[in-house]
TORKENU-33312 format. One record per residue: residue in one letter; x, y, z of N, C-alpha, C in turn. Coordinates in pm, whole numbers, padded with zeros to 5 digits, always signed. Each point is the difference from the previous one (the first is absolute). Layout:
# TORKENU-33312
aXYZXYZXYZ/...
//
This chain:
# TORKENU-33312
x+01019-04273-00353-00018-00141+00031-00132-00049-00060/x+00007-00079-00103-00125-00098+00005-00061-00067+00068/x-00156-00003-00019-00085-00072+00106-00022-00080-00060/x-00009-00099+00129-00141-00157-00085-00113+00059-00062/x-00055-00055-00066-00110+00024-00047-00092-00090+00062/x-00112+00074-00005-00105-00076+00127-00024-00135+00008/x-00087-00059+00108-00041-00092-00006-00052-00116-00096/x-00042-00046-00117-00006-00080-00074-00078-00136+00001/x-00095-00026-00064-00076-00102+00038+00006-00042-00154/x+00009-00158+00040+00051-00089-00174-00172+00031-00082/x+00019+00020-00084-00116-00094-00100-00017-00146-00045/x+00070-00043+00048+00004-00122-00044+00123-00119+00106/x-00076-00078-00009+00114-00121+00093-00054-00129-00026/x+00081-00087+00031-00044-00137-00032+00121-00104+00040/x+00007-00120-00001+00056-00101+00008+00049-00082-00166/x+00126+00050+00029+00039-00073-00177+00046-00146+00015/x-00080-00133-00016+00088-00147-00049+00125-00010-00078/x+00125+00015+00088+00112-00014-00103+00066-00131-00001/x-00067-00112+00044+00045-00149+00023+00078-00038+00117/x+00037-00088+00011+00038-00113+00116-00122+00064+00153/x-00105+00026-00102-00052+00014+00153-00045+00107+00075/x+00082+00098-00071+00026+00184+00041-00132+00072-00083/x-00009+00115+00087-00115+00037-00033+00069+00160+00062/x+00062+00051-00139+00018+00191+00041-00129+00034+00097/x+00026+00105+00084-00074+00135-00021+00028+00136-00040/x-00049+00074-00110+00012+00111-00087-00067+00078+00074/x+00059+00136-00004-00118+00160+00016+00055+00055-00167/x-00097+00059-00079+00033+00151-00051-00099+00069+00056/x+00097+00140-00027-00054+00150+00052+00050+00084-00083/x-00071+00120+00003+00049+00142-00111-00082-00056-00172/x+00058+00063-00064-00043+00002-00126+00012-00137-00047/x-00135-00078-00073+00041-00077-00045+00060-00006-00153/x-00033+00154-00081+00059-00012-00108+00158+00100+00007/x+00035+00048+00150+00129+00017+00001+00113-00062-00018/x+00069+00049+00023+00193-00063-00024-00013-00135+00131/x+00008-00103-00068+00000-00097+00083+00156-00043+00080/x-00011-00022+00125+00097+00022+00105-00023-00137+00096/x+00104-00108-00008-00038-00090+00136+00142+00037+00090/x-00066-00053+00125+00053+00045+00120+00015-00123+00044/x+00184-00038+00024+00020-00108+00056+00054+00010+00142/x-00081-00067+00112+00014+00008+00141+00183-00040+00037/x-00018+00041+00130+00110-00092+00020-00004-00124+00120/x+00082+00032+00104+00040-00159+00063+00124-00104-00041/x+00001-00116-00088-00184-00053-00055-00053-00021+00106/x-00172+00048+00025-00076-00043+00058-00079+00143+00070/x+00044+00080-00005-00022+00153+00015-00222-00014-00019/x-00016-00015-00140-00064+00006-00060-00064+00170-00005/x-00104+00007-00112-00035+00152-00047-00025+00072+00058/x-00013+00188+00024+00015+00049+00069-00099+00084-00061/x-00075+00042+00054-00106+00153-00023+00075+00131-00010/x+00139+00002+00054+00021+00127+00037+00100+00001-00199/x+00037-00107-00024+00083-00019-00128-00076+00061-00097/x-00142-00044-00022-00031+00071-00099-00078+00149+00036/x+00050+00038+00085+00006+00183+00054+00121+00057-00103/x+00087-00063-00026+00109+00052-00100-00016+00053-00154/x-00132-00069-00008-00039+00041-00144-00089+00154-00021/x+00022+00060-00112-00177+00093-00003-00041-00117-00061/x-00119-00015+00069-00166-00072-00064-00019+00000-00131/x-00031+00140-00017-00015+00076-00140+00059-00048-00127/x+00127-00075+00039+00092+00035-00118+00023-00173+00012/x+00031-00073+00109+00015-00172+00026-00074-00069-00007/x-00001-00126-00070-00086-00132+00052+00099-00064+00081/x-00013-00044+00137+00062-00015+00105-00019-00149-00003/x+00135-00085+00017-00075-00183+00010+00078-00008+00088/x-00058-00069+00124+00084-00050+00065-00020-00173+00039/x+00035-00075+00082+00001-00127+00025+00059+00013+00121/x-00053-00147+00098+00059-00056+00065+00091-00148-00032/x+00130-00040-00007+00070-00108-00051-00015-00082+00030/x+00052-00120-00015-00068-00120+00051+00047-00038+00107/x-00125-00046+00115-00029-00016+00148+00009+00089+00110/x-00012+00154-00034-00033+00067+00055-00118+00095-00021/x-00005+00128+00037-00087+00057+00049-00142-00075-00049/x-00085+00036-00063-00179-00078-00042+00052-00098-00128/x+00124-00036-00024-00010-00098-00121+00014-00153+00095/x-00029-00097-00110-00037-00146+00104+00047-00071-00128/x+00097-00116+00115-00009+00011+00182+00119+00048+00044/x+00007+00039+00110+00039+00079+00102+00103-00034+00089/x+00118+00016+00030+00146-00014+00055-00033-00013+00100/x-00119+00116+00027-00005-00049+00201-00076-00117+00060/x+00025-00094-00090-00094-00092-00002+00156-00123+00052/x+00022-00043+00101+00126-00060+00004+00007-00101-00090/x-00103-00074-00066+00019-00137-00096-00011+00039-00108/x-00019+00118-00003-00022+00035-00192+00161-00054-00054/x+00016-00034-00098+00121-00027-00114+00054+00134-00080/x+00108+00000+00067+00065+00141-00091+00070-00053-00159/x-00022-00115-00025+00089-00040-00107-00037+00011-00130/x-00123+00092-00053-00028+00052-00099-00004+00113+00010/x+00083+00082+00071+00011+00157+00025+00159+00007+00001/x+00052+00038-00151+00144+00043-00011-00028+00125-00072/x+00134+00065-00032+00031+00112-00114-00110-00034-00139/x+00023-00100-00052-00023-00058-00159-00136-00014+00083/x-00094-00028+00049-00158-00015+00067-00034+00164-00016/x+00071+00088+00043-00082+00157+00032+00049+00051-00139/x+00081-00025-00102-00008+00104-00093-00077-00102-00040/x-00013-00112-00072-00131-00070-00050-00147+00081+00049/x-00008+00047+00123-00095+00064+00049-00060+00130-00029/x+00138+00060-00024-00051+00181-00042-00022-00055-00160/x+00042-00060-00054-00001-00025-00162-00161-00064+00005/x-00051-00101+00088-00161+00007-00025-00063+00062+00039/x+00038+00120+00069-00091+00073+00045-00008+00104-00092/x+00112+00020-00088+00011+00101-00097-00024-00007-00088/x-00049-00138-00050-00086-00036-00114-00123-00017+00052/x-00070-00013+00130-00113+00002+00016-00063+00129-00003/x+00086+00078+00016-00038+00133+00010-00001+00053-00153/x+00021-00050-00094+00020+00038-00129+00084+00155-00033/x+00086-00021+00108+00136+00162+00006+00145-00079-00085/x+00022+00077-00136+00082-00031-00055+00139+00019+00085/x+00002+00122+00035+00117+00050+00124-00013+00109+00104/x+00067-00033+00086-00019+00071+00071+00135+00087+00084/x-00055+00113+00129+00154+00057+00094+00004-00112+00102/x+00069-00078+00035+00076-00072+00087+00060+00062+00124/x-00051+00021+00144-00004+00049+00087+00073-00112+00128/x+00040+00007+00040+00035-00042+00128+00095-00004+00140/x-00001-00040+00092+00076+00043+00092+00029-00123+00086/x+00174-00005+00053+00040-00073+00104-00023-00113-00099/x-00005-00104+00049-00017-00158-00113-00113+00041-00087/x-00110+00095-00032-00027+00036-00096+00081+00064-00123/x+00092+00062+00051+00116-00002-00105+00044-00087-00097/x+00042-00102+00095+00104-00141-00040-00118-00062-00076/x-00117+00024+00020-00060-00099-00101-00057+00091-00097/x+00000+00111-00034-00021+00133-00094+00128-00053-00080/x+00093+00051+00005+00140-00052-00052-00016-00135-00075/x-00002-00097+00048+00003-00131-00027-00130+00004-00096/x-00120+00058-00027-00098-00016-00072+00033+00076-00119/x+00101+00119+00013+00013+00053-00112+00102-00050-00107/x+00049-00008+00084+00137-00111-00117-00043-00164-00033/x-00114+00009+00053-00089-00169-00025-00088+00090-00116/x-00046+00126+00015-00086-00010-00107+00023+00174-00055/x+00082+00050-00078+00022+00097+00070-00057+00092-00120/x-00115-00069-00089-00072+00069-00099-00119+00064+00051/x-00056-00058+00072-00085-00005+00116-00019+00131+00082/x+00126+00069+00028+00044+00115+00101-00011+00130-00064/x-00052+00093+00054-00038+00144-00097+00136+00042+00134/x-00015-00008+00109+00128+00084+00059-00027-00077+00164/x+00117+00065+00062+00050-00077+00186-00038+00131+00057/x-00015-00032+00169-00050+00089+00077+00031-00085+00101/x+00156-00047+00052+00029-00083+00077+00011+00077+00127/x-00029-00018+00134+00090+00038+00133+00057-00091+00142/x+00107+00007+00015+00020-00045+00142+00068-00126-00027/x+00076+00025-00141+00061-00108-00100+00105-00095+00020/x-00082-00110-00027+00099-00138+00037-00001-00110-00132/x+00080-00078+00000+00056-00083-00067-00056-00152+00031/x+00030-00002+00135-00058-00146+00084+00175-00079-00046/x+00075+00093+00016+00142-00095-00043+00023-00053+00170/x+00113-00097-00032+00093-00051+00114+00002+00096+00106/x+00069+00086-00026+00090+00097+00025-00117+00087+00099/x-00113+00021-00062-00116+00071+00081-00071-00080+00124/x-00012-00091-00036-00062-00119+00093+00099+00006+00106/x+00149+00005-00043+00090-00017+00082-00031+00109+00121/x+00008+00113-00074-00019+00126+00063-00096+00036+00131/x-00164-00056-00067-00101+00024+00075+00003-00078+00108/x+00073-00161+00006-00043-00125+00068+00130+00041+00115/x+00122+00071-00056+00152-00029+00076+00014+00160+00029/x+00065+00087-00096+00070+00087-00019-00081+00083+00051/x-00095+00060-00010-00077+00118+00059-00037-00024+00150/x+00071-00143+00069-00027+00008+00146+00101+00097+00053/x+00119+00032-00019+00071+00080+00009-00053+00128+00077/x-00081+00076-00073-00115+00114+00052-00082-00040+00087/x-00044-00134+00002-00106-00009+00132+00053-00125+00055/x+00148-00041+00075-00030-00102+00048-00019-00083+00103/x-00122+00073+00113-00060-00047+00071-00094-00097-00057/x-00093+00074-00097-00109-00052-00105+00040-00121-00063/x+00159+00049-00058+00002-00120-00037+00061-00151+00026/x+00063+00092+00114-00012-00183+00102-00089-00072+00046/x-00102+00090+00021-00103-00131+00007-00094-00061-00106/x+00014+00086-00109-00028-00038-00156+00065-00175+00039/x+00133+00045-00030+00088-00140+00005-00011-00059+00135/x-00047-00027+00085+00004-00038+00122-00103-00105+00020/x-00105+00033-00128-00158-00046+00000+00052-00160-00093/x+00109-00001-00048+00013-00130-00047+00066-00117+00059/x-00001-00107-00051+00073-00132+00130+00153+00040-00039/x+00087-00006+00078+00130+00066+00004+00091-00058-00066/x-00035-00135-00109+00092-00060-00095-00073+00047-00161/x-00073+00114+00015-00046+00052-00103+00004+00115-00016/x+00055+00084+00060+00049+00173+00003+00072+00072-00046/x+00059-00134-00138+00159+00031-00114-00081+00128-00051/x+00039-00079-00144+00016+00152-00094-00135-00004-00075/x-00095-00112-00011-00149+00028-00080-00088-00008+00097/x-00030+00141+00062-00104-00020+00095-00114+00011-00069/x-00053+00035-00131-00084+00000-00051-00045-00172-00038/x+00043-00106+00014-00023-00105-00026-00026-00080+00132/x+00081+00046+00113-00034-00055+00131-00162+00055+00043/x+00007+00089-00031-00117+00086+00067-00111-00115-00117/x+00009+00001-00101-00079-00038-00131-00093-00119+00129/x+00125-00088-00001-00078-00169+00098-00057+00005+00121/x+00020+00100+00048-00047+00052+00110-00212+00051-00042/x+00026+00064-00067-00128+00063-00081-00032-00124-00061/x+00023-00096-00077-00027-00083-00019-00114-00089+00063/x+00045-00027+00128-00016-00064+00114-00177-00030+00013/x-00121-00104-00016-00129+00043+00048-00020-00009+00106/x+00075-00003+00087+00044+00018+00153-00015+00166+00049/x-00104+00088+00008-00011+00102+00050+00069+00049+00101/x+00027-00062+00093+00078+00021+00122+00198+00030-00084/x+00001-00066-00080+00091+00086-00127+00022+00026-00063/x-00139+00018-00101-00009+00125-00130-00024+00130+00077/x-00071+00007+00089-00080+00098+00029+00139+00127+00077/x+00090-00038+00099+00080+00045+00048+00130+00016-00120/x+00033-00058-00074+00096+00034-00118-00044+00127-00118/x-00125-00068-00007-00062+00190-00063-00002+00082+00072/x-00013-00018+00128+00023+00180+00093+00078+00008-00023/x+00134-00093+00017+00153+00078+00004+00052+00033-00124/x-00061-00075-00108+00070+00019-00120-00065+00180-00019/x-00185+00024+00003-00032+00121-00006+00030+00153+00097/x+00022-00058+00104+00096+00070+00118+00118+00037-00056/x+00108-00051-00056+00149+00046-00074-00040+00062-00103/x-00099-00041-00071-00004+00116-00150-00078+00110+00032/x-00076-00019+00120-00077+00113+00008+00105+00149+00083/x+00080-00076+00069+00103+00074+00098+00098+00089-00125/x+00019-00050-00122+00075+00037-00130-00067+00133-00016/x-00146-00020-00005-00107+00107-00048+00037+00121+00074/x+00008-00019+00152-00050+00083+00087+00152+00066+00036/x+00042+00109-00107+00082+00088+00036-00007+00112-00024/x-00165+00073-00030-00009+00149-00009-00090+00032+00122/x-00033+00135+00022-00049+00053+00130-00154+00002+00001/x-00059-00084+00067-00149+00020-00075-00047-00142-00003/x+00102-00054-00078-00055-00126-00041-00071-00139+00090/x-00122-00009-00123-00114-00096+00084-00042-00107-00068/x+00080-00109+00100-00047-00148-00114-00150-00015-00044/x+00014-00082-00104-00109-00005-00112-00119-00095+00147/x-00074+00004-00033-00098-00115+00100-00010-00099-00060/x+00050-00021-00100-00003-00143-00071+00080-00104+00127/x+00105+00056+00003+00092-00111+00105-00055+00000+00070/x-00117+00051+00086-00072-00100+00121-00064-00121-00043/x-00031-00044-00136-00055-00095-00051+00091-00111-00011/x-00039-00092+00087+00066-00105-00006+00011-00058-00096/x-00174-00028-00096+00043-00106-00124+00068+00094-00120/x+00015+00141+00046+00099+00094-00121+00149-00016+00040/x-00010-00020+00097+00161-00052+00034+00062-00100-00081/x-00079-00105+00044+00056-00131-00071+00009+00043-00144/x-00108+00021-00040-00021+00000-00139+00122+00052-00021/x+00028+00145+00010+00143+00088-00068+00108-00082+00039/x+00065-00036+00097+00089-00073+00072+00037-00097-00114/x-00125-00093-00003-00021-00174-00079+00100+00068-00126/x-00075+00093-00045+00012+00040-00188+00149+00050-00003/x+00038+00078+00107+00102+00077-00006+00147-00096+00012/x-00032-00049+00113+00107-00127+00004+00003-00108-00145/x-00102-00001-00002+00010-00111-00125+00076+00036-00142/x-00043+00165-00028+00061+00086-00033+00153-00018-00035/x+00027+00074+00132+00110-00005-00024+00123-00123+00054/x-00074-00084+00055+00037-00136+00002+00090-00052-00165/x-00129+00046-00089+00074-00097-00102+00050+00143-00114/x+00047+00128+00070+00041+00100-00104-00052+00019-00069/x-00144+00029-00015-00095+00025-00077-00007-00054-00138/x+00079-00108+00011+00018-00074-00152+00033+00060-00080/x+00071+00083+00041+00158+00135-00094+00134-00051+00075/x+00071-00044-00115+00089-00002-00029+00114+00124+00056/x+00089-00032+00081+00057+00111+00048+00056+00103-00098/x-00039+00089-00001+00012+00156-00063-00110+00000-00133/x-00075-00069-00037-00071-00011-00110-00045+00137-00060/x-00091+00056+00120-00098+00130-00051+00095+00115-00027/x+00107+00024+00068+00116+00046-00054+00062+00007-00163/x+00090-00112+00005+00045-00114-00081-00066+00064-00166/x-00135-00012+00025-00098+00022-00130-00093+00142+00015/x+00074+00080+00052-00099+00115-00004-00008+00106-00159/x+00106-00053-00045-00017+00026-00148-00143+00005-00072/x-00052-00137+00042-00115-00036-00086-00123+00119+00068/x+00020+00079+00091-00100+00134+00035+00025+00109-00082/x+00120-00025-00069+00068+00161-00062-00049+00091-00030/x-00104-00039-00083-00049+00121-00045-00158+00031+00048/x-00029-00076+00109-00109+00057+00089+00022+00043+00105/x-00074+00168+00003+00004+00107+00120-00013-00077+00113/x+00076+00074+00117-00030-00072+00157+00077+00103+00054/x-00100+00006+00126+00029+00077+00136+00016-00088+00117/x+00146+00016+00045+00062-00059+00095-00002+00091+00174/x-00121-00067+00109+00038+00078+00108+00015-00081+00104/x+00123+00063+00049+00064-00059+00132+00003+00112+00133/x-00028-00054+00110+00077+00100+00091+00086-00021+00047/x+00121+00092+00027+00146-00063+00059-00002-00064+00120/x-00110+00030+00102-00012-00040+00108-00125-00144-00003/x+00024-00053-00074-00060-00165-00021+00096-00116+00016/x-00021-00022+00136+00126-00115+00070-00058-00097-00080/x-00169-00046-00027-00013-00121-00082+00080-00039-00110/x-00007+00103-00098+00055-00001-00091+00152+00120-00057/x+00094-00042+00046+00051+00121-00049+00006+00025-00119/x+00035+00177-00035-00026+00056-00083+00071-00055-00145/x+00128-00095+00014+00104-00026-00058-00036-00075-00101/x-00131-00007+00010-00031-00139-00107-00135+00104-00072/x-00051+00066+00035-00091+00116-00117+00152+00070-00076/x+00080+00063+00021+00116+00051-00038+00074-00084-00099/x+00043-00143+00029+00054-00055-00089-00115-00008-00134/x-00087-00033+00026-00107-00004-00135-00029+00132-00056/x+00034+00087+00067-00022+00125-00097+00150+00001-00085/x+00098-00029+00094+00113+00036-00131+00003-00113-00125/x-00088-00127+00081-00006-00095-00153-00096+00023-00075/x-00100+00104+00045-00121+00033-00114-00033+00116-00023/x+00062+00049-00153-00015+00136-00032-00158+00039-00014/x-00111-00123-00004-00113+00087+00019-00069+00011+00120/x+00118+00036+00080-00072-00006+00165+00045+00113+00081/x-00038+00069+00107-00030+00120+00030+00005-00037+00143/x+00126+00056+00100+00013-00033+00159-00087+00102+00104/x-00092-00032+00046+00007+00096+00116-00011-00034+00095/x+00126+00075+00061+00043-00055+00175-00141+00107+00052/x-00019-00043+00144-00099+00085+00084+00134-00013+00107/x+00039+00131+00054+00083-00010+00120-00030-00065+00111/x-00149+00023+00068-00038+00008+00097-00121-00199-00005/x-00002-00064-00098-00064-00101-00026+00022-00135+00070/x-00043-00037+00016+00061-00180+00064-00082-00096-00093/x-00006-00082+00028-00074-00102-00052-00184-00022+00010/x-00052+00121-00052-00177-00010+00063+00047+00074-00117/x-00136-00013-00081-00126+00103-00107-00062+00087+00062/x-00017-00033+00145-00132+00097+00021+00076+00098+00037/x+00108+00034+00049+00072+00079+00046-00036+00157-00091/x-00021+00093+00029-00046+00144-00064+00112+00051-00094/x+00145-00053-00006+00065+00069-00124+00032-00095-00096/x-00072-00162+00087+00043-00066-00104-00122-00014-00128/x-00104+00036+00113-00113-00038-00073-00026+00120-00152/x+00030+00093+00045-00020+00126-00091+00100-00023-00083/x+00143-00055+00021+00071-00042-00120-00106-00093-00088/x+00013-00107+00065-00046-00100-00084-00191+00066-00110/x-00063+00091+00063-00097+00031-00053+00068+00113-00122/x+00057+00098+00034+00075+00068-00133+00082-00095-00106/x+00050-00124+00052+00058-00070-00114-00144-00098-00084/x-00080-00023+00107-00112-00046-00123-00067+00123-00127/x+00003+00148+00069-00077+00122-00066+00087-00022-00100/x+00159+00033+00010+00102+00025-00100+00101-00095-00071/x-00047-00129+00045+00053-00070-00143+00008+00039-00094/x+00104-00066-00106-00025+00011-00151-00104-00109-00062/x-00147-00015-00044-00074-00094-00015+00053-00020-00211/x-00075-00073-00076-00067+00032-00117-00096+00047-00015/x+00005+00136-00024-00115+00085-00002-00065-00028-00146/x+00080-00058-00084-00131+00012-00094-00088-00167-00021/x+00040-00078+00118-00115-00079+00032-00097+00034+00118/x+00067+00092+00067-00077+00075+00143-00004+00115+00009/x-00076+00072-00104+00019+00175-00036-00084+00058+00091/
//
């Protein structure tokens, strides 16, 4: 089993101006004249994680990561109930890794990500897909119909105490079939007395998704109220408008990855996401590589998922004779 690799402190961070207002925040860490690697969070609204760039050796990575726009230290901020989400779509965040990747003066780089870090890994590579030395996706989603359907409807099935009152938390002529859009106006709301109670419940049901191995201990982020909103705001909004993909798109065009390496990991036991949708993209992309974890659910930090995902960064196929 692979370990994280230790602790990690950036060399560098800052706040990047990418317009309408937004203002990234960047870490790198590890080598700065290594194999350059960004790490896309998930959520949306997750924002960056310390333990993500534990996946790399130091030695051998320049590690970039970001927070996306209006979450974690980039401004302004989701948990802010009046902030404006309406310059934060799909076409806003790859515009984003693309200035950050020219600010960084990295011709290309490995493309890393997990859970809606995926879906927007994917979507950046077939937006730019000269750009990509290789994938290091896990916990793989699409952000299709069909998934939204899944996480918001279909996976109450397994928990549905949880998720009656998921649905219970809305006014009762709004409990059809897009609860991701009911919940959206709700979060909306600068009425605290009902943003504030719609992000518990919305983070209460996804967190209840999480919590199906033995052990498991929610993140302390969810005691944070203004991290609530924030993920909630982004997430609904999200997938409110289908992430501005076209139903089956990243699918549809996975051609245009063909001939760049990628490691695909899922665990079978990830009610968030089932496995069915890392699987279909491996049989549409001969340069992609499945690995189920038996025992996995939907968390990174999890110990077999994590050591997968750290052996698929060691053992990619890179271009070694731009990164010898």
């Amino acid at each position: 089993m692979h370990k994280l690799f230790p602790p990690l402190t950036p060399f560098r961070h800052g706040h990047l101006p990418v317009g309408d207002g937004h203002h990234l925040y960047f870490e790198c860490s590890g080598n700065p004249n290594g194999i350059p690697a960004i790490v896309l969070h998930g959520g949306p609204g997750s924002g960056r994680s310390e333990t993500a760039r534990r996946y790399f050796d130091p030695g051998r990575y320049h590690i970039i990561q970001f927070d996306q726009r209006h979450c974690g230290r980039s401004l302004p901020h989701a948990g802010d109930p009046v902030v404006d989400l309406s310059h934060n779509t799909l076409a806003h965040l790859l515009r984003d890794i693309e200035a950050l990747r020219d600010f960084l003066h990295i011709e290309r780089w490995l493309v890393v990500g997990g859970s809606w870090g995926s879906t927007l890994a994917l979507a950046y590579g077939q937006a730019h897909p000269d750009r990509v030395l290789g994938f290091v996706l896990y916990m793989v989603v699409t952000t299709s119909d069909a998934e939204i359907e899944w996480i918001t409807h279909g996976v109450g099935q397994f928990f549905p105490r949880e998720h009656q009152r998921f649905v219970d938390h809305l006014p009762a002529h709004e409990r059809g079939a897009d609860l991701a859009t009911a919940y959206h106006r709700l979060l909306s709301s600068p009425d605290r007395m009902i943003h504030e109670p719609a992000a518990s419940a919305w983070c209460d049901w996804e967190n209840s998704i999480l919590a199906t191995t033995p052990g498991y201990t929610p993140n302390p982020r969810w005691d944070d109220a203004r991290f609530r909103l924030c993920f909630a705001r982004l997430v609904t909004h999200y997938w409110a408008n289908r992430a501005w993909l076209s139903e089956g798109k990243i699918l549809n065009h996975i051609s245009r990855l063909a001939d760049i390496p990628a490691v695909l990991i899922h665990g079978r036991l990830d009610f968030g996401s089932p496995l069915k949708t890392a699987f279909q993209l491996n049989q549409a992309w001969p340069g992609s590589q499945l690995i189920v974890v038996e025992d996995g659910g939907h968390d990174s930090s999890a110990p077999n998922m994590a050591s997968c995902i750290v052996e698929a960064v060691h053992s990619i196929q890179l271009i070694q004779s731009e990164f010898g």
